[in-house]
N, C-alpha and C positions, 0 to 999 in steps of 0.2 A: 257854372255851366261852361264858361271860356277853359277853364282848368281841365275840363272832361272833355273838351275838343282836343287841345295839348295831347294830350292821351292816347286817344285814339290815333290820333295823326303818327305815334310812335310805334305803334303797333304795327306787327306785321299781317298781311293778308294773311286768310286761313291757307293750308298746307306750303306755301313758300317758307322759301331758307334764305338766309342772306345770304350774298357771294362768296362772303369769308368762311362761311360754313363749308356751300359748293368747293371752293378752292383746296381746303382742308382737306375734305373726303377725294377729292382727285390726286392730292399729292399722298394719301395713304395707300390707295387703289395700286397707284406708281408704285411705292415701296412693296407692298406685299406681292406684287407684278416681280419685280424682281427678285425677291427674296425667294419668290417660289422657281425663278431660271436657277438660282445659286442652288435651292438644294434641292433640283429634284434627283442628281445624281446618285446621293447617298439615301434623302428619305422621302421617294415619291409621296406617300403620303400624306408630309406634310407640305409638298407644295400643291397638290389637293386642295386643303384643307385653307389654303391661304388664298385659293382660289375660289373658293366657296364664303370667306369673308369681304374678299373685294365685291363679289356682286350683293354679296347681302348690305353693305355700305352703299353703293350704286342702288340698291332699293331705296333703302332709308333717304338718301339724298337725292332723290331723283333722278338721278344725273349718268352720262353713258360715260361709260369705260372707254378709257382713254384710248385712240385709233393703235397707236402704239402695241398694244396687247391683247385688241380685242379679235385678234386669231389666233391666238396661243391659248384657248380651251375651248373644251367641244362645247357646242351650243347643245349638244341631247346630254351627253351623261354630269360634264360640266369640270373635267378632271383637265388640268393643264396640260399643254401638249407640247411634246420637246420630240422638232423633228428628225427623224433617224431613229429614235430608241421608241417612243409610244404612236407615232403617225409619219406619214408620211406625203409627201404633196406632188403632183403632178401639172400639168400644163398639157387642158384638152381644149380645142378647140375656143380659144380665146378665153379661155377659163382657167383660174387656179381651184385645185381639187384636194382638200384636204383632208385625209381619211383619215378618222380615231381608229386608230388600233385597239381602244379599248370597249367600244360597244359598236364599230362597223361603222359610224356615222361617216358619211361624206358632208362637206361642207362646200357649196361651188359659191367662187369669187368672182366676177366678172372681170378684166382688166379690159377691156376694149379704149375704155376712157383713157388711161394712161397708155396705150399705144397711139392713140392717136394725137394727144399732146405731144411724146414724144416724137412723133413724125412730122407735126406741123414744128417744133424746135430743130428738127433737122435741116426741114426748106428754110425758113428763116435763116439760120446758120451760114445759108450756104447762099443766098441772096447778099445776104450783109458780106460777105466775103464776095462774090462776083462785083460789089457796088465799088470794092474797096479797090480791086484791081483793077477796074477802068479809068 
């Protein structure tokens, strides 16, 4: 009976992955993330197609797509986006606006957050510097 507690104790809950698993499938995500910027010049397609194996890996492991890349493919058609040649981005009203040129999807970003971190690093800045010349 103590040998069948041993056991169990080694076992993993049902649907978890161990971290090394997680870590694995994020440093794959990364490479085919990349792999699909090198060729989409020559064979859109296949960066496509390596865009649609990073989220099916993101399925299987549960796990989100690395911040890094997770605006370079449309959320509706799913096709990787290289700005200037298949989308293009604008800045509306505190918002980045990312439109697939391949099925019209817009995608809005909010940036409010990062401007205003950046603006409270500016008064800081600039306090720490009045402190220094007095």
């Amino acid at each position: 009976m103590v040998a069948l507690e041993n056991i169990r104790g080694l076992m993993l809950r049902r649907g978890r992955r161990p971290k090394w698993m997680i870590d694995i499938a994020k440093e794959r995500m990364d490479i085919l993330f990349s792999l699909a910027e090198k060729e989409f010049a020559q064979y859109p397609n296949r960066a496509h197609r390596y865009v649609t194996l990073a989220r099916k890996i993101s399925k299987k492991y549960n796990t989100k797509i690395p911040l890094k890349w997770n605006h370079r493919f449309c959320k509706k058609c799913y096709k990787f986006l290289k700005h200037g040649k298949n989308s293009y981005v604008r800045l509306v009203n505190e918002e980045v606006h990312i439109k697939c040129e391949e099925c019209d999807n817009t995608m809005r970003i909010p940036y409010k957050k990062e401007k205003k971190i950046k603006r409270r690093a500016k008064i800081e800045f600039h306090t720490v510097k009045k402190g220094a010349n007095e």
